[in-house]
C-alpha distance (Angstrom), angle and dihedral (degrees) to the residues before:
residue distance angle dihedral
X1 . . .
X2 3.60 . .
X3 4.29 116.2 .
X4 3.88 87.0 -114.9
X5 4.40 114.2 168.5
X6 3.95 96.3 -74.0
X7 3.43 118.1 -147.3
X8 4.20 139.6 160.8
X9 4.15 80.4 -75.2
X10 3.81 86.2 52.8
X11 3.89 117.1 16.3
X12 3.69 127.6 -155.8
X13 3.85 100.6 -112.3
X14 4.16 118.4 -140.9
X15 3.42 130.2 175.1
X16 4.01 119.6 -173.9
X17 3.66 114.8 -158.8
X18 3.79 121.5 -157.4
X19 3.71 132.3 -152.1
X20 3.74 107.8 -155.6
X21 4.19 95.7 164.5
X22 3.34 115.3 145.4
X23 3.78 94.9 -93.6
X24 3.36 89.7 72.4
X25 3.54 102.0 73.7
X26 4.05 92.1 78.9
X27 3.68 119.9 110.1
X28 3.56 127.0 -91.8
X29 3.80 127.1 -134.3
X30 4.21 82.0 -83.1
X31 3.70 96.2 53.1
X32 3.82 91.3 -110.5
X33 4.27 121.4 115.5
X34 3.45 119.7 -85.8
X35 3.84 82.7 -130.1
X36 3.61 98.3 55.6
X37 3.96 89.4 50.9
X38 3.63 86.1 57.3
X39 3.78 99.4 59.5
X40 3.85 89.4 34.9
X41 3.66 87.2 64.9
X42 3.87 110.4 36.6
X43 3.70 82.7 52.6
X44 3.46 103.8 43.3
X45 4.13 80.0 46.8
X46 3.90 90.0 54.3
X47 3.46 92.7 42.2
X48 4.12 93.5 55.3
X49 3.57 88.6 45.7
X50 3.79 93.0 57.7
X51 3.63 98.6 49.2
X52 3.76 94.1 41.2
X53 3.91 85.8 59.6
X54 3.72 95.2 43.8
X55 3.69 127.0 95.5
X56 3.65 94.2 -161.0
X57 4.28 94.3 -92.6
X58 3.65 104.0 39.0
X59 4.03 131.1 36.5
X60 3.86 101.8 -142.0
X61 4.01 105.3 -140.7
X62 3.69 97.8 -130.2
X63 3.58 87.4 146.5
X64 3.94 146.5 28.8
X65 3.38 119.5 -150.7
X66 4.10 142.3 -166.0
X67 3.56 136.3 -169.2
X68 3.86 117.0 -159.2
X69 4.56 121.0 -179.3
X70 3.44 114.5 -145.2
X71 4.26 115.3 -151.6
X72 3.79 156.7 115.7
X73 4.00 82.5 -55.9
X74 3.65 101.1 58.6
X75 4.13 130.5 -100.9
X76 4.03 118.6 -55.1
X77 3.06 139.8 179.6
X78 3.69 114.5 -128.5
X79 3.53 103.2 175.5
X80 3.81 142.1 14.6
X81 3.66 134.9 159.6
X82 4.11 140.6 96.1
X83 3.55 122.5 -80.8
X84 3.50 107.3 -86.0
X85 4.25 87.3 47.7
X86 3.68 87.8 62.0
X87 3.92 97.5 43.9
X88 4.04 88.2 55.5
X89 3.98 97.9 33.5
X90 4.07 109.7 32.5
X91 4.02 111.7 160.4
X92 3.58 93.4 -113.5
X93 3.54 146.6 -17.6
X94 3.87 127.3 -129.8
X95 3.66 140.1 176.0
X96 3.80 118.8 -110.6
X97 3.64 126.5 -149.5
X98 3.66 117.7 -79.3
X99 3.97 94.5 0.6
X100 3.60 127.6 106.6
X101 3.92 96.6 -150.8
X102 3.70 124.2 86.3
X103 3.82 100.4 -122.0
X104 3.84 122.4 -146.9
X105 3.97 129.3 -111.3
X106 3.22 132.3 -175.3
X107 4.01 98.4 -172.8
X108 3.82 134.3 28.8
X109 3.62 128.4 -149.2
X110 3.38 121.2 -91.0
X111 4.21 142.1 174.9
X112 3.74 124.8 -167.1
X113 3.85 139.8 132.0
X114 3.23 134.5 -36.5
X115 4.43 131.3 -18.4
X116 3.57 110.8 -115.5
X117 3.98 98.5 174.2
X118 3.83 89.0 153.5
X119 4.17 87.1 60.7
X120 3.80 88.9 43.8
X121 4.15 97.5 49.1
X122 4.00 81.9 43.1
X123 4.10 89.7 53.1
X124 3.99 91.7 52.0
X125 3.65 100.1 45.2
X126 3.65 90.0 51.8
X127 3.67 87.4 48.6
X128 3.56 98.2 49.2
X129 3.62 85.9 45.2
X130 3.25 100.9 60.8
X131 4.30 95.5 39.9
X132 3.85 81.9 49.2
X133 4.54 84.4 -127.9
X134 3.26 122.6 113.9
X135 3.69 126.0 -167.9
X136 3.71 118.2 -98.5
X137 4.41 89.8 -146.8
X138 3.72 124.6 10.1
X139 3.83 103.8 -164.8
X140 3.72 107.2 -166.8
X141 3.69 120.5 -165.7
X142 3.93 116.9 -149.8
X143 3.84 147.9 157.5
X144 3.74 76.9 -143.4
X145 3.92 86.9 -125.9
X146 3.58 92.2 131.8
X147 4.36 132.6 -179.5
X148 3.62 144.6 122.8
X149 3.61 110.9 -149.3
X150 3.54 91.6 -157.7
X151 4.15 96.0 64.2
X152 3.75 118.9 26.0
X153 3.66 93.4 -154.5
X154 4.57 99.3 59.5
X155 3.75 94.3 118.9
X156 3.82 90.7 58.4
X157 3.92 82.8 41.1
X158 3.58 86.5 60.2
X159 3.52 104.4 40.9
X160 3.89 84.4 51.9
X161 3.58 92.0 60.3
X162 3.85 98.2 35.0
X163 3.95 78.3 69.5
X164 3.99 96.1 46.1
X165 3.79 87.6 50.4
X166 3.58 94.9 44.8
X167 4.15 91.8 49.7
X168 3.69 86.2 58.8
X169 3.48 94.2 56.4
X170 3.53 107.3 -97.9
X171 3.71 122.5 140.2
X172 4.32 113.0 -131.5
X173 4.37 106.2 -152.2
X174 3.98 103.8 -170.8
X175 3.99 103.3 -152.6
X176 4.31 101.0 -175.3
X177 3.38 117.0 -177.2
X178 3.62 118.4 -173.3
X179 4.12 132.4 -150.7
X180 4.24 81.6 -143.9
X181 3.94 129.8 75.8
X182 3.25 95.5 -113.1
X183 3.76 122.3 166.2
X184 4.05 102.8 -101.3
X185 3.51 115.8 -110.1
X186 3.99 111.6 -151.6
X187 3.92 123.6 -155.5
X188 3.71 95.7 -50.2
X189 4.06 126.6 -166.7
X190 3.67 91.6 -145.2
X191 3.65 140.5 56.1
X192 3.67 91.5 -159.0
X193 3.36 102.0 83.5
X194 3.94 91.8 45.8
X195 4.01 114.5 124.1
X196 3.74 98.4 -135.5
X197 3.84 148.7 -8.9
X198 3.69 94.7 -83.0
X199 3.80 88.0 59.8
X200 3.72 99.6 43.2
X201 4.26 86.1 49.2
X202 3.87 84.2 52.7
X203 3.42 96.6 49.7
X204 4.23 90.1 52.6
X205 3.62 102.7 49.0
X206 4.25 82.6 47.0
X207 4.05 120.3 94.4
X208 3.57 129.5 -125.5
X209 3.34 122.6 -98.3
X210 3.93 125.0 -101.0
X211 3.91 111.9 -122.2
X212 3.76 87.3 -122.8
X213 4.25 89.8 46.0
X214 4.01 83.5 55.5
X215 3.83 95.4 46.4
X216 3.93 97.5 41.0
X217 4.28 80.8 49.2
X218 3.72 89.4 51.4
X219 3.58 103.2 45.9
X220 3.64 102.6 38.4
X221 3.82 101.2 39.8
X222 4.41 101.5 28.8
X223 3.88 82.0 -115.4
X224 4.04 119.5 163.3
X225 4.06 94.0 -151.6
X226 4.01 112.0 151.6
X227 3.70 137.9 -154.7
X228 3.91 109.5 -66.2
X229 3.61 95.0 40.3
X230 3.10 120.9 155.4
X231 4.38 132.2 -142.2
X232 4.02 87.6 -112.5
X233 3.94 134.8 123.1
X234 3.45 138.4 166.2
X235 3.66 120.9 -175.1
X236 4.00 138.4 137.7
X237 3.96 89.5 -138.8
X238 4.22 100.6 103.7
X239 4.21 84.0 -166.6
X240 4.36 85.7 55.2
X241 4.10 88.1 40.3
X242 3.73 87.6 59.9
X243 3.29 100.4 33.3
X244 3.99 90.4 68.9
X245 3.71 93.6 40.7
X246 3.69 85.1 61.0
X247 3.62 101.3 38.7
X248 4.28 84.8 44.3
X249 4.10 93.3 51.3
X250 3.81 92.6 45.6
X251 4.32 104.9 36.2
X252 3.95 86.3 87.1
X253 3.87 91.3 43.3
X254 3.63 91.9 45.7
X255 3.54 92.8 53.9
X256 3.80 101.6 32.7
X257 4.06 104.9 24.9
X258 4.19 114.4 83.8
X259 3.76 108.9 -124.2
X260 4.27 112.0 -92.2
X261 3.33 112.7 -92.7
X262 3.48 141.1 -172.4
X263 3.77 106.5 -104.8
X264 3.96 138.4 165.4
X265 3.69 100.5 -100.9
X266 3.54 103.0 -134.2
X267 3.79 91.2 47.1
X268 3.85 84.4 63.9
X269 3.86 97.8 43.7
X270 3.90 97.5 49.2
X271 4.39 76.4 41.0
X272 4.26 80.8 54.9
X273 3.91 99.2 58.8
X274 3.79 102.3 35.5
């Protein structure tokens, strides 16, 4: 897939995939579960992404997007649809602290079992396979603590299909958020430098940066990130973890998607089907 101008004719596609093992239940650096960070951000992610692409009347379906969980019950999708599908049919609605209106979700957090992310990446290619669509970003979300006890050999499953994905096109972003203070490690170029094997596994089944990903990074955050970068990070901070998720989901749309604008809305359908 090539990162052509998407639009409603030809929507960005994202896929967010969720651990919600058991492991995940610890505390962040906040106090709060890892798990409930997780489905803080990849709704607070849709949710942006919906309003950004709304002029107020109409959601414009420059995207579609799905959320899968990965866990000691298997790999499921929980949610799939374009933009304007999700603004009319979210899973739930809650009530956040101090607001007065109910706010979407589209995923809740969960902790059970095990982590098989090599099952789950095997479960979307053969899905994308067989629609013959591949995702333009898979974000995955992870505490990195990663095994299947029913095959010994998932992480190379996963790496194995990290590759597959990535042949078709498909960029991999590697959002790791850890229960320990560790020092945050930030789209590196190397796996050198990386403090352990859950890093330097990370850091494999991550893509490389775009040029224009690394320059947008620079410029707009005062980051130092190189060639041969890769869409990784690993930090304790849950404001940095969803910082990147964001910044991941939306460097193709900022680059590719026009800017929302108020337009007459059946000047943009008949615009649609042409």
């Amino acid at each position: 897939m090539e990162n052509k101008q998407f639009s409603t004719k030809n929507p960005l596609k994202i896929l967010y995939l969720v651990d919600q093992s058991k492991s995940t239940e610890l505390r962040a650096a906040d106090g709060t579960p890892i798990c409930n960070h997780f489905a803080k951000t990849t709704n607070d992610d849709i949710n942006n992404m919906i309003t950004k692409n709304s002029n107020g009347t109409r959601v414009a379906d420059r995207a579609t997007i799905s959320v899968a969980t990965f866990c000691g019950k298997g790999v499921e999708f929980v949610c799939e649809g374009r933009l304007s599908e999700l603004a009319d049919n979210p899973t739930q609605t809650i009530m956040e602290d101090q607001s007065t209106i109910p706010t979407p979700v589209y995923i809740m957090p969960n902790a059970y079992g095990d982590s098989p992310l090599g099952r789950a990446l095997e479960t979307i290619y053969k899905k994308c396979e067989s629609n013959n669509e591949f995702y333009h970003i898979i974000t995955i979300e992870s505490d990195a603590l990663l095994y299947d006890k029913e095959r010994n050999n998932d992480l190379d499953i996963a790496l194995q299909y990290a590759e597959m994905l990535k042949k078709q096109g498909t960029e991999i972003h590697f959002a790791h958020m850890t229960a320990k203070h560790t020092q945050a490690c930030i789209c590196p170029s190397s796996e050198n430098d990386l403090p352990d094997e859950t890093s330097r596994v990370a850091f494999k089944l991550s893509s490389e940066m775009s040029d224009e990903a690394i320059f947008m990074a620079n410029e707009m955050f005062g980051m130092n990130i190189t060639k041969g970068s890769r869409w990784m990070a690993m930090n304790s901070d849950p404001k940095f973890f969803s910082a990147f998720v964001q910044f991941g989901s939306n460097s193709k749309a900022t680059l590719a998607l026009p800017a929302p604008q108020v337009v007459d809305v059946e000047a943009e359908v008949v615009e649609d089907i042409m």
